[in-house]
MARZA-963625 format. One record per residue (C-alpha): residue number from 1; chain; x, y, z. Coordinates in nm, 4 decimals. Example, Ala and Ser with C-alpha at 12.3 -4.5 7.8 and 13.67 -1.06 7.14 Angstrom:
BEGIN
1; A; 1.2300; -0.4500; 0.7800
2; A; 1.3670; -0.1060; 0.7140
//
This chain:
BEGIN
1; A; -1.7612; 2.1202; 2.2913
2; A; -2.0042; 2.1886; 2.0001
3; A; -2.1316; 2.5251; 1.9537
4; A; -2.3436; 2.7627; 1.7223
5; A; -2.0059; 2.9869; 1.6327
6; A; -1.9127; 3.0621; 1.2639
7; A; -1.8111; 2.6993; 1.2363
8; A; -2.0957; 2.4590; 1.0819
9; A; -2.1215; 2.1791; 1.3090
10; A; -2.0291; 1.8891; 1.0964
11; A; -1.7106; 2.0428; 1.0477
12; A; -1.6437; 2.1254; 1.4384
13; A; -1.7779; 1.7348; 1.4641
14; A; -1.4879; 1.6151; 1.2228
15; A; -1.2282; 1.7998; 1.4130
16; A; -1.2744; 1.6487; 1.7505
17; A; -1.3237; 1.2885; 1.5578
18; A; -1.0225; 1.3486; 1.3844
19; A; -0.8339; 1.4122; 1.7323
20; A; -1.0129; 1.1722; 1.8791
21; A; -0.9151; 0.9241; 1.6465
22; A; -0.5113; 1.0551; 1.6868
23; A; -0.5182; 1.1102; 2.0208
24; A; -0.7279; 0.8314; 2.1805
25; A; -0.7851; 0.5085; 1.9288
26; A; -0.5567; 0.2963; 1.7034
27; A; -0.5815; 0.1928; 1.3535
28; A; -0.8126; -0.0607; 1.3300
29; A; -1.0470; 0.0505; 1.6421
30; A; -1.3960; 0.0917; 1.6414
31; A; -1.5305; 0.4281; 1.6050
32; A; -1.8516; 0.4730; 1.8400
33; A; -2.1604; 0.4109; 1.6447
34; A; -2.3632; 0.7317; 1.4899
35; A; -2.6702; 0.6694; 1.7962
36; A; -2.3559; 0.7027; 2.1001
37; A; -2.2129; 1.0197; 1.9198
38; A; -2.5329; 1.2274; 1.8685
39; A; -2.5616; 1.1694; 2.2592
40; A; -2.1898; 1.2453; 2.3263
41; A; -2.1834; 1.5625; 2.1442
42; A; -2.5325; 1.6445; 2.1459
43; A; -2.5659; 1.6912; 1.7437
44; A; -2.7729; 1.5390; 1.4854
45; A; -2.7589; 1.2323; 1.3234
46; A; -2.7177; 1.4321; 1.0040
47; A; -2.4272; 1.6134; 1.1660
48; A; -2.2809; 1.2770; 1.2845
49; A; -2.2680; 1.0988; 0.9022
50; A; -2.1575; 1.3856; 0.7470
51; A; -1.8651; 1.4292; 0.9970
52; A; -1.7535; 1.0434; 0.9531
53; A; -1.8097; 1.0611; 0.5958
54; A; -1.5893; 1.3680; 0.5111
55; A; -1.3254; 1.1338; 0.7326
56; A; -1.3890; 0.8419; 0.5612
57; A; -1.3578; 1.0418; 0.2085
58; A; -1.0079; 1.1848; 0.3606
59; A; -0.9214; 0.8361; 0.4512
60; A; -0.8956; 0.9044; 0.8219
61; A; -1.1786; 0.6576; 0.8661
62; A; -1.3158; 0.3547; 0.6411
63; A; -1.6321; 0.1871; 0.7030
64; A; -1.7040; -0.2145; 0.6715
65; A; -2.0885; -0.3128; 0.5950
66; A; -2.2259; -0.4917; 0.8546
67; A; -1.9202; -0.3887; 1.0779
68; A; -1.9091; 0.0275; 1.1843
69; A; -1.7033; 0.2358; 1.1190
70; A; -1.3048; 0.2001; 1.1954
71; A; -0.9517; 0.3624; 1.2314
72; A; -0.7707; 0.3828; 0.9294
73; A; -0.4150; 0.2724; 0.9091
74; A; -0.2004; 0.6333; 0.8245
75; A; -0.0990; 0.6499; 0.4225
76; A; 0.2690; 0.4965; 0.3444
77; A; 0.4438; 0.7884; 0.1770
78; A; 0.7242; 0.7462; -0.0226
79; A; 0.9315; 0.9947; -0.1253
80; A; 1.0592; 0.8036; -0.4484
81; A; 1.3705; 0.6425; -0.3370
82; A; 1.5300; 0.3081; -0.3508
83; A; 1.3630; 0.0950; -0.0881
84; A; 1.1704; -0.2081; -0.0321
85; A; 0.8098; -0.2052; 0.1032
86; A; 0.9316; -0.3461; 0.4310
87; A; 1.2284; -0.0945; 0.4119
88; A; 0.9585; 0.2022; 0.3556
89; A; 0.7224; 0.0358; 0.6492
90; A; 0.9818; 0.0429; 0.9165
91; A; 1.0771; 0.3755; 0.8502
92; A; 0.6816; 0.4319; 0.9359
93; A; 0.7032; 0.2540; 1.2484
94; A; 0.4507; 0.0377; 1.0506
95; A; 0.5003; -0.3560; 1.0943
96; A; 0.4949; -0.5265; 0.7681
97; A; 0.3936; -0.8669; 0.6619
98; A; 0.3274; -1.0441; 0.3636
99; A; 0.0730; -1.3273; 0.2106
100; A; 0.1963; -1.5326; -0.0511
101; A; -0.0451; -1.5476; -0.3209
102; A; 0.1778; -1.7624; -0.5996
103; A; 0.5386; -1.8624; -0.5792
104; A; 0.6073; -2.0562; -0.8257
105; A; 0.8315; -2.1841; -1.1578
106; A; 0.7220; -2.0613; -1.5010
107; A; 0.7719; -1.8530; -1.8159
108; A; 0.7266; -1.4843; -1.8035
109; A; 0.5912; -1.2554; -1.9922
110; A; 0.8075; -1.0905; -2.3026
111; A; 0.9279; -0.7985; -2.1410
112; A; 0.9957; -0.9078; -1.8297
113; A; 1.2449; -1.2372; -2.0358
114; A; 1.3212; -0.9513; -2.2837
115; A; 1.4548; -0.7313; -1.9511
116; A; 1.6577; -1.0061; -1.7955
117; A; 1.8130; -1.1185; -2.1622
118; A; 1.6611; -1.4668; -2.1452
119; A; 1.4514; -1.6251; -2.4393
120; A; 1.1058; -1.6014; -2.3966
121; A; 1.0701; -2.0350; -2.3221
122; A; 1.3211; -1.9310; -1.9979
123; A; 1.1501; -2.0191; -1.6723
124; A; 1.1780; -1.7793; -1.4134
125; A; 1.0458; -1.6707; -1.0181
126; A; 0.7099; -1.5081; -0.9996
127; A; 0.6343; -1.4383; -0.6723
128; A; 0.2694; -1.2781; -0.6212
129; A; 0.2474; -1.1514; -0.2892
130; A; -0.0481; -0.9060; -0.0530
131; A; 0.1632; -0.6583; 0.1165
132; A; 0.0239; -0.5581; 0.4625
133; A; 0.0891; -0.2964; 0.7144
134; A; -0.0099; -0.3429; 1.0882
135; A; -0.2135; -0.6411; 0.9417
136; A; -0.4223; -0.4074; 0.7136
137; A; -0.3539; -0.4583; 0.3070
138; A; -0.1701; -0.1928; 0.1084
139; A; -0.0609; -0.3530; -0.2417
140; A; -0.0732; -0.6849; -0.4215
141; A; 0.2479; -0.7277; -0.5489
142; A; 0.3242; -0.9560; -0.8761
143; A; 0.7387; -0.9904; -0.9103
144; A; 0.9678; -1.1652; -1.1099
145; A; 1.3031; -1.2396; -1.0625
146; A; 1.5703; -1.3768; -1.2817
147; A; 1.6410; -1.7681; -1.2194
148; A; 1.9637; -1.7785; -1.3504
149; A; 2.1084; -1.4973; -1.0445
150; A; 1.8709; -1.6562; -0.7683
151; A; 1.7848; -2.0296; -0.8626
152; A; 1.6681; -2.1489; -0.5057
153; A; 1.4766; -1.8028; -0.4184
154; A; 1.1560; -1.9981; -0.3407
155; A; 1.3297; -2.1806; -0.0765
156; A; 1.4548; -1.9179; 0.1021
157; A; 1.2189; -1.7246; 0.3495
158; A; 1.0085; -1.5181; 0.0643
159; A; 0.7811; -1.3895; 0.3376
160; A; 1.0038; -1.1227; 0.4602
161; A; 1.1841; -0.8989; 0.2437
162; A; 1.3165; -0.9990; -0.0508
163; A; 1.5699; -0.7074; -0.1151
164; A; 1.7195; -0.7987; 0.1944
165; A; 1.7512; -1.1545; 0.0579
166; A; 1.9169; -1.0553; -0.2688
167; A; 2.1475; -0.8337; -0.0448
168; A; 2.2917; -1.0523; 0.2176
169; A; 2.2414; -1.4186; 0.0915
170; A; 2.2818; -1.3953; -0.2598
171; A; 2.5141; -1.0835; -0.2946
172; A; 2.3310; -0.9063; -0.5142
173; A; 2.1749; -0.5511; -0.3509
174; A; 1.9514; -0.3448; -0.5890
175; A; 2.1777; -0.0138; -0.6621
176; A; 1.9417; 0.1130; -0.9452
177; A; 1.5947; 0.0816; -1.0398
178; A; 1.3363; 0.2283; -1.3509
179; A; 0.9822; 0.2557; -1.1956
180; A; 0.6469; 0.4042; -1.3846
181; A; 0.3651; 0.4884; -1.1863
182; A; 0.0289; 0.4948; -1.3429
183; A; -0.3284; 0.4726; -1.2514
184; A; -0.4972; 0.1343; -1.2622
185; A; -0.8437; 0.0466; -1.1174
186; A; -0.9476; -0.2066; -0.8760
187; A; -1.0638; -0.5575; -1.0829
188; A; -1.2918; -0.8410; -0.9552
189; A; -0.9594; -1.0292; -0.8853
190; A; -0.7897; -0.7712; -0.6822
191; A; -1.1170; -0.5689; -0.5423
192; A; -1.1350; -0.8351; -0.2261
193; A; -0.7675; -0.9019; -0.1497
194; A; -0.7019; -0.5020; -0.1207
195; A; -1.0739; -0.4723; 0.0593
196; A; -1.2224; -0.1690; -0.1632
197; A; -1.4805; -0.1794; -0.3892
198; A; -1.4479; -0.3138; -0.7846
199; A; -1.4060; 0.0081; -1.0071
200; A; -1.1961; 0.1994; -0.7021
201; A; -0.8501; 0.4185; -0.8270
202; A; -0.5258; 0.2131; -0.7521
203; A; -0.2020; 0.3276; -0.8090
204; A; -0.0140; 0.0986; -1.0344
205; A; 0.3723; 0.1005; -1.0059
206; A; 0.6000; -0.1298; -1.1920
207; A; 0.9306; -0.1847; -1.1516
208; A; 1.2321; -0.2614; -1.3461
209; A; 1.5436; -0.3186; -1.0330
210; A; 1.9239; -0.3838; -1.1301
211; A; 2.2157; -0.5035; -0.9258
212; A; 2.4978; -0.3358; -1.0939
213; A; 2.4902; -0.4547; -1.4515
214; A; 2.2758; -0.7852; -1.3239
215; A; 1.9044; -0.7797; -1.4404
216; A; 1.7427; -0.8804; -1.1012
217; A; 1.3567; -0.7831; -1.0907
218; A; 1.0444; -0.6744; -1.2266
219; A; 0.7731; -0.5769; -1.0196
220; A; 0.4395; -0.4381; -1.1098
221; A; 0.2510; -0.3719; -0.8008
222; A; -0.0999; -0.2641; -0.7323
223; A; -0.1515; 0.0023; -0.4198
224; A; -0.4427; 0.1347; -0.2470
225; A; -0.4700; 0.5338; -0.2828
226; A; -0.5139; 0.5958; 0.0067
227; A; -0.2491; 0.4115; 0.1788
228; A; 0.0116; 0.4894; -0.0644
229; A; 0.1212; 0.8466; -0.1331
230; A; 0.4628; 0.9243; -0.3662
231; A; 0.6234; 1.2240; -0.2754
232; A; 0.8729; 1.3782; -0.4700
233; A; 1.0745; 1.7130; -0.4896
234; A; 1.1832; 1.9006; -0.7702
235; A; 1.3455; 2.2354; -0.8903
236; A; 1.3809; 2.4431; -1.1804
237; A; 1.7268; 2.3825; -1.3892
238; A; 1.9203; 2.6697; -1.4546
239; A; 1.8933; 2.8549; -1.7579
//
């Protein structure tokens, strides 16, 4: 229940949204609209939008013109270790699924040929994929992986995860991996596919994946903020 106490309102507002949201909904649901929610909790509509938007700016909630206001999907977090997306999602108890966006034949760029020790007129895999959790998107992925280890990648199920691919059909697991994260901001190209706004912060993570000596992969991959969160702990050496 709303009350006059110490607490202002909106905030009271955002707590009970917040458990309603854990508690009662799904990502994805509709939140009431702002009319059924003054009446519910017998605030103003000022109240109401300011309680939804500090949600929405915490990423709890995300609103779609012309469509309310929904559930967001929780942030993946990874704590920086070795894992494929579908590898991280499960661990989430979040289902993951892929849309190919390119999978095709075709020379890559020079440090990507320069990486796997290849001239630069080699053909290799690129594999441009949207990465989505419970059917919501999280990153655009755009991979490449070296012909000469996996020649027939494209025929194999590219849907699902690859890692596990390399692993168990072509023997080649990733033990070892270089990866820079930096920021990167939503383009015209990638604005729609991730659903945000042009101009929005993405995190921008690429790649560079071994299997033993073996040059396997690069990856540069472009996440939503605010479904993507790296973790990471560190310590003070000794003097």
């Amino acid at each position: 229940m709303i009350t006059d106490g110490p607490t202002p309102k909106h905030a009271q507002l955002r707590a009970l949204l917040e458990r309603r949201c854990a508690e009662e909904l799904s990502p994805g649901d509709l939140l009431p609209g702002e009319r059924t929610l003054e009446e519910e909790y017998g605030v103003s509509r000022i109240t109401v939008r300011r309680a939804i938007g500090d949600l929405v700016a915490a990423g709890k909630l995300r609103r779609v013109r012309g469509k309310g206001t929904f559930v967001a999907p929780a942030p993946l977090v990874s704590r920086l270790h070795l894992a494929s997306f579908s590898e991280e999602m499960a661990q989430q108890r979040v289902e993951a699924a892929s849309e190919i966006l390119r999978a095709t034949t075709a020379l890559a760029p020079a440090q990507v040929a320069a990486f796997f020790g290849t001239s630069p007129d080699t053909p290799h895999i690129q594999l441009r994929r949207l990465r989505l959790g419970d059917g919501e998107p999280y990153a655009v992925d755009n991979a490449w992986y070296n012909a000469h280890l996996v020649p027939d990648l494209l025929e194999q199920d590219v849907k699902q995860s690859v890692y596990t691919l390399l692993e168990e059909h072509y023997r080649l697991p990733i033990t070892e991996a270089e990866q820079t994260v930096t920021a990167a901001s939503a383009t015209e190209a990638t604005a729609p596919l991730l659903d945000v706004a042009c101009g929005t912060a993405l995190l921008h993570i690429a790649r560079f994946a071994r299997s033993g000596s073996h040059a396997v992969e690069f990856c540069a991959s472009l996440y939503r903020s605010d479904r993507y969160w790296l973790t990471t702990r560190v310590g003070r050496e000794s003097a």
